[in-house]
C-alpha positions as CSV (number, residue, x, y, z in Angstrom):
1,X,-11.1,-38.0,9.2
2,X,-12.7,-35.3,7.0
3,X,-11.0,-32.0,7.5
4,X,-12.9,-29.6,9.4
5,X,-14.4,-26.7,7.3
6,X,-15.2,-22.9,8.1
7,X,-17.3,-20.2,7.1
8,X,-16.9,-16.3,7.7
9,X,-19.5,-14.5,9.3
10,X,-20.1,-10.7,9.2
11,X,-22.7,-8.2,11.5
12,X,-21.8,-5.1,10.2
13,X,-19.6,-4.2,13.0
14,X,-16.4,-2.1,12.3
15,X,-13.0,-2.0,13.5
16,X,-11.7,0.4,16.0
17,X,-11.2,4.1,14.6
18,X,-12.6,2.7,11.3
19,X,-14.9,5.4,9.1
20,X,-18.1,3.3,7.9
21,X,-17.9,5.1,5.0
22,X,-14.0,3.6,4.3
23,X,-14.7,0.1,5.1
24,X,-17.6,0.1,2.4
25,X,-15.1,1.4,-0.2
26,X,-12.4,-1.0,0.9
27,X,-14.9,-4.1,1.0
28,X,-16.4,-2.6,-2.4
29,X,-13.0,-3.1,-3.5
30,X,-12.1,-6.5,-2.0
31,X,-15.3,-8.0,-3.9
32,X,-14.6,-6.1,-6.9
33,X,-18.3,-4.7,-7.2
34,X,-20.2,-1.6,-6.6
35,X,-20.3,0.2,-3.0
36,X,-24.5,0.0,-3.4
37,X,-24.0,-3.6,-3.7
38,X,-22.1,-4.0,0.0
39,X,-24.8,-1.8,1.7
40,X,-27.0,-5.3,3.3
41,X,-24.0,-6.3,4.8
42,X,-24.0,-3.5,7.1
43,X,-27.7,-4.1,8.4
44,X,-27.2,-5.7,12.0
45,X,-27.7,-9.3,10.7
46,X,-25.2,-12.2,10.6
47,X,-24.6,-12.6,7.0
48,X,-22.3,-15.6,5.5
49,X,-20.1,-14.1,3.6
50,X,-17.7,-17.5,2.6
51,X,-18.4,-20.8,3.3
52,X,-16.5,-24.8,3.2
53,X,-13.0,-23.2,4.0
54,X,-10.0,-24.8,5.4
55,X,-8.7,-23.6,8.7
56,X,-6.0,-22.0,6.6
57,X,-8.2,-20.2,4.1
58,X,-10.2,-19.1,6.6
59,X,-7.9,-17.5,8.6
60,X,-6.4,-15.2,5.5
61,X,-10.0,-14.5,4.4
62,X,-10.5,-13.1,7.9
63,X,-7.3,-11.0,7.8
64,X,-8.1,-9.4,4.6
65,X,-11.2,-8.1,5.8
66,X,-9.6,-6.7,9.2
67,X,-7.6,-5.0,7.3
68,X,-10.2,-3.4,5.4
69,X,-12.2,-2.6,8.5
70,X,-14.9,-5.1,9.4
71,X,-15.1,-7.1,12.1
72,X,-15.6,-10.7,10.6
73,X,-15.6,-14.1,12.9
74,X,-15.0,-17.4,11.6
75,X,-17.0,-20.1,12.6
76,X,-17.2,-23.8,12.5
77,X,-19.4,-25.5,10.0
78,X,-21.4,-28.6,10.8
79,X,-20.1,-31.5,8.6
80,X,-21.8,-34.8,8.6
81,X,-18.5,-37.3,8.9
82,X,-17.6,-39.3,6.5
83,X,-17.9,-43.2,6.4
84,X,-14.7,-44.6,7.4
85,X,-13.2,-47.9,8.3
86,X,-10.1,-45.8,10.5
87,X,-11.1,-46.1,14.1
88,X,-11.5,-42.3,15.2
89,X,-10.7,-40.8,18.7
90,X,-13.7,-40.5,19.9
91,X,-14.6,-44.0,19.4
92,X,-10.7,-44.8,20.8
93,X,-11.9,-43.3,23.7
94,X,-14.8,-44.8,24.2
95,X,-13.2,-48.1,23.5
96,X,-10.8,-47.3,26.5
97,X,-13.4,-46.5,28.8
98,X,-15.1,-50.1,28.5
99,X,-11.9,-51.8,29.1
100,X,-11.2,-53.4,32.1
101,X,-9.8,-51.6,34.8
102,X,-7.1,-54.6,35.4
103,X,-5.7,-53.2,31.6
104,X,-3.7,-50.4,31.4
105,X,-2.4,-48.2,28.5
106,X,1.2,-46.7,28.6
107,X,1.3,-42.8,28.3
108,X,4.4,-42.9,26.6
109,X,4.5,-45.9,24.1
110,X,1.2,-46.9,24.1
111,X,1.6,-50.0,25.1
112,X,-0.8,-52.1,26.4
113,X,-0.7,-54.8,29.3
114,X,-1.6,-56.0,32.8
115,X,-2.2,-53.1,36.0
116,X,1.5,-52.5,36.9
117,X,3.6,-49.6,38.0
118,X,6.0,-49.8,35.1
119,X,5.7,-50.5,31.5
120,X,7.2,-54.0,30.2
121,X,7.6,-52.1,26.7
122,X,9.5,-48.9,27.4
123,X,10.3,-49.5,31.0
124,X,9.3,-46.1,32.4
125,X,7.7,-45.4,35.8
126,X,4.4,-44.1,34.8
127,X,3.3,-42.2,38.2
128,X,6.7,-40.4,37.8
129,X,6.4,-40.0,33.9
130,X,3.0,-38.5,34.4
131,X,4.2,-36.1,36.8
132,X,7.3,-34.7,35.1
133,X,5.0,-33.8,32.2
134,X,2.4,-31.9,33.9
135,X,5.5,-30.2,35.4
136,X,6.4,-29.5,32.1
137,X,2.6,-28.1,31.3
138,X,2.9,-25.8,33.8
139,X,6.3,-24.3,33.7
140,X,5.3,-21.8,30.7
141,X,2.3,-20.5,32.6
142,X,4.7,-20.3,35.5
143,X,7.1,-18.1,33.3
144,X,4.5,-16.1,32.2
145,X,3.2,-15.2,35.6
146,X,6.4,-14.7,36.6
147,X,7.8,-12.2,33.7
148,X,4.5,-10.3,34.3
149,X,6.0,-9.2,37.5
150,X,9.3,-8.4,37.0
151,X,10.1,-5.1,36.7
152,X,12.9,-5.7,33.9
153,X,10.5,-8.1,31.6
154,X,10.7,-6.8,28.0
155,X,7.4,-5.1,27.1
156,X,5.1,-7.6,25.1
157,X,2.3,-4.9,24.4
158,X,1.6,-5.3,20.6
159,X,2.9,-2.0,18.6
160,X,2.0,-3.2,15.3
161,X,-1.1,-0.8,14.3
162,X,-3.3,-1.8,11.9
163,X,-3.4,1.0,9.2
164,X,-6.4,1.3,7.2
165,X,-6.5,0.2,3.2
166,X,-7.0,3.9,2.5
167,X,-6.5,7.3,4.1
168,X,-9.3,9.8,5.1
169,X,-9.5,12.9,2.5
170,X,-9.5,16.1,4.9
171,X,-9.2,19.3,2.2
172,X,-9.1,21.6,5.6
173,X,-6.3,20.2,7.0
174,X,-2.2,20.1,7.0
175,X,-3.0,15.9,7.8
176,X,-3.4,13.3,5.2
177,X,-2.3,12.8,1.9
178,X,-3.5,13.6,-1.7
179,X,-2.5,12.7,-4.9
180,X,-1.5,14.3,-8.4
181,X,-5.0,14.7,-9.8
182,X,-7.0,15.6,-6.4
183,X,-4.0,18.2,-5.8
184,X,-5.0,19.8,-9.1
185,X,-8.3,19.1,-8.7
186,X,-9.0,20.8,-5.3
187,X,-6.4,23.9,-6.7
188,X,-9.1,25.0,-9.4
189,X,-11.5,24.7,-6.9
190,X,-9.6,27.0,-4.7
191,X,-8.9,29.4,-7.6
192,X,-12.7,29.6,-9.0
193,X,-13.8,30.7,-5.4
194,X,-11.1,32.9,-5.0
195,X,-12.2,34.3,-7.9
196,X,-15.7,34.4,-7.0
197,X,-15.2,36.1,-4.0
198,X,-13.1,38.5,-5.5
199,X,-15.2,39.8,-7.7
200,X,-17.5,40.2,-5.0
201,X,-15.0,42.4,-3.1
202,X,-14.6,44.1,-6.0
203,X,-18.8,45.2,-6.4
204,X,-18.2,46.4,-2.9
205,X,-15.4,48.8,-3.4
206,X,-17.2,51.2,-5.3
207,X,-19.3,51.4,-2.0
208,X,-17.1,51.4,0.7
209,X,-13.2,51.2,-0.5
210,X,-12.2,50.6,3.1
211,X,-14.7,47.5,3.4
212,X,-13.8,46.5,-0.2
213,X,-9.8,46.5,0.5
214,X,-10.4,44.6,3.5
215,X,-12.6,41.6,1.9
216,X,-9.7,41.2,-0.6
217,X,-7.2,40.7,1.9
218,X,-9.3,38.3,3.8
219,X,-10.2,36.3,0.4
220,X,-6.6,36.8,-0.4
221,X,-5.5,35.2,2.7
222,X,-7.5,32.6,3.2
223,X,-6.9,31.2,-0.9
224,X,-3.5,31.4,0.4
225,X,-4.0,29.1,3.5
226,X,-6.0,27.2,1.8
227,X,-3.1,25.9,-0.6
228,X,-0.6,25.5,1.6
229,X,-2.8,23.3,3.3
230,X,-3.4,21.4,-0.7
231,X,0.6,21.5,-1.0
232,X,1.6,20.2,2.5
233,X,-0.7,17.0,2.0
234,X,1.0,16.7,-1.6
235,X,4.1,16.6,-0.1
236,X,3.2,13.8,2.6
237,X,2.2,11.8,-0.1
238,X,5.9,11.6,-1.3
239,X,6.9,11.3,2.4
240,X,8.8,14.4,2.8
241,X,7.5,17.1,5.4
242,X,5.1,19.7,5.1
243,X,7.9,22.5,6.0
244,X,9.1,21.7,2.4
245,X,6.2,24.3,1.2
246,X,8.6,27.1,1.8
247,X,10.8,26.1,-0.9
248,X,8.2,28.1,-2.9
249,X,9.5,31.3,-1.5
250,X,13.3,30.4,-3.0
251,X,13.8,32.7,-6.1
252,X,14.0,30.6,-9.0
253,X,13.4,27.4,-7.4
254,X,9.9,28.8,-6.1
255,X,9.0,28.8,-9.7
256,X,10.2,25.2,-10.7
257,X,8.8,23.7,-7.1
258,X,5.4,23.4,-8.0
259,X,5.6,21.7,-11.5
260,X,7.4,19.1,-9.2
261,X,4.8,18.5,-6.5
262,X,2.5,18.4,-9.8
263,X,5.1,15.9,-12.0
264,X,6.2,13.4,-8.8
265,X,4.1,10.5,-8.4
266,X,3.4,9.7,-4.6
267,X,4.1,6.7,-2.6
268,X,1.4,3.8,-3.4
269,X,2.1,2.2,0.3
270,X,1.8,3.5,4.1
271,X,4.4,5.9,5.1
272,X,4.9,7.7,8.2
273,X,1.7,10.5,7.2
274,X,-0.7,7.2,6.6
275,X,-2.0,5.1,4.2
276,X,-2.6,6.0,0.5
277,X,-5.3,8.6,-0.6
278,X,-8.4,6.6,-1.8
279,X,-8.9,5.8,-5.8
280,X,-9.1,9.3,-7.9
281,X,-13.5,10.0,-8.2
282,X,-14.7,10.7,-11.6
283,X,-15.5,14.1,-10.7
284,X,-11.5,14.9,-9.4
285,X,-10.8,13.6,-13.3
286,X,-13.0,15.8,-14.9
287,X,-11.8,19.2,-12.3
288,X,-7.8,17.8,-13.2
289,X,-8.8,17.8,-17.2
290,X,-10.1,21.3,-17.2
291,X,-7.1,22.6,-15.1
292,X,-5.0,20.8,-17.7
293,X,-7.3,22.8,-20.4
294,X,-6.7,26.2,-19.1
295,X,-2.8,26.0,-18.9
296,X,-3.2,24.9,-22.3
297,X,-5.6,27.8,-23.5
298,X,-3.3,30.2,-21.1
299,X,-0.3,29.4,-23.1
300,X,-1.9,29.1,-26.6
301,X,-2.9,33.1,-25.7
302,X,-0.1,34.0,-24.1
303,X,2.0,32.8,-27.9
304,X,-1.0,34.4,-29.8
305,X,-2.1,37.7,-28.3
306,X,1.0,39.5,-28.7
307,X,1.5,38.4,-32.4
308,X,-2.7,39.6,-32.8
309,X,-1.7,42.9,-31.5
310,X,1.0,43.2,-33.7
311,X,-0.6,43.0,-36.9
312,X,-3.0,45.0,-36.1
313,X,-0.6,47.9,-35.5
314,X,0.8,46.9,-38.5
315,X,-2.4,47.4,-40.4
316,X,-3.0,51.0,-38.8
317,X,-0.2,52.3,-39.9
């Protein structure tokens, strides 16, 4: 007989707890193409996504995109059978049914002969054969029924969560997890409002100092909120807890801390604060290479203004 074939089906219906916006990325990356490209998939029709699988195939097809968040079936296709000499069961069956009632077929060997109460091949008494195995059927729904109602039946409730390919990026937040370049990507753009509103603060002071001290303390406060925030969601994406932030307050190892939330890679599977943070955007590379550029111009002044100043002392005198 020709092996039965599959094809996977998809509506655009989602997982449980499963961001649209994720499962396009994830099934963006599955296919290896563009995110514009998997937006018809999504429209509210059935739309054959893989056809002329085996059982098997099917089956991890469908798996992979559960895990990336949408809600595929699998389906049976319609195969014309092949020729074949091979009696199949359906025409077995058929060729049982026309049979004489007089001949009978053994459940056990098979064997075929004459009405009787036991078979001449095997020698078993088929009314009692046939009854010990649909004992046999029913004693695991029996068990079942039975274990469902005891109070000391182990729990069978399925723990196993299905974590999503990629985590949800929450800036606002002391959830979630970010990696090395977001982490400096999102810090510069912490520090350039902080320094836009400061300056602000600062055009009020001349007039009112009172209303100009306090929107410095609240810029200064929330900048500094803000990053812990940035810092605690670097440090789940090593694993270790948020609480770790306070190491910054250590003299001397306050100062080495955060070249080591910047120098650590982070976990590339699930851990206990979720799954990864999604692929790095080409605007988080470009924010990252400009941070990069100002420690570099920051140090390159900090070694050359002083030597500047210098000389031109020495040239006044």
């Amino acid at each position: 007989m020709q092996e039965a074939q599959f094809k996977i089906v998809f509506n655009g219906e989602l997982m449980p707890d499963m961001p649209i916006d994720t499962v396009k990325s994830n099934l963006a990356r599955l296919f290896k193409t563009e995110t514009s490209k998997v937006e018809r998939l999504f429209g509210g029709q059935d739309a054959v996504i893989k056809t002329r699988l085996s059982q098997q195939e099917a089956d991890k097809y469908l798996a992979a995109l559960h895990r990336a968040g949408a809600k595929a079936r699998k389906e049976p296709e319609c195969v014309v059978p092949a020729l074949s000499l091979v009696q199949t069961d359906e025409e077995r069956t058929a060729a049982e049914s026309e049979r004489p009632a007089t001949v009978m077929t053994c459940p056990k060997c098979g064997h075929t002969q004459g009405q009787s109460s036991e078979c001449s091949a095997c020698g078993i008494i088929i009314e009692k054969y046939l009854a010990r195995q649909a004992q046999l059927r029913d004693a695991p729904a029996m068990q079942s029924r039975s274990t469902g109602l005891s109070p000391y039946a182990p729990p069978s409730a399925d723990v196993n969560e299905t974590m999503p390919l990629y985590g949800e990026l929450k800036p606002l937040s002391i959830t979630g997890r970010i990696g090395r370049l977001r982490y400096l990507a999102w810090s510069l753009v912490v520090m350039l409002t902080a320094v836009g509103l400061f300056a602000i603060a600062a055009m009020v002071m001349p007039i009112s100092s009172t209303l100009g001290f306090v929107c410095m303390a609240v810029v200064g406060i929330g900048m500094l909120v803000v990053s812990v925030q940035i810092g605690i969601q670097r440090l789940h994406d090593f694993g270790w807890s948020g609480w770790l932030i306070l190491l910054n307050l250590v003299p001397l190892l306050g100062s080495l801390f955060p070249f080591f939330m910047l120098l650590m890679p982070g976990n590339r599977e699930v851990n206990r604060y979720g799954s990864p943070p999604p692929p790095n955007s080409r605007s988080v590379k470009v924010l990252a290479a400009l941070w990069l550029l100002l420690i570099i111009f920051g140090l390159v002044a900090a070694l050359t203004v002083p030597a500047l100043v210098d000389m031109r002392r020495g040239a006044a005198l």
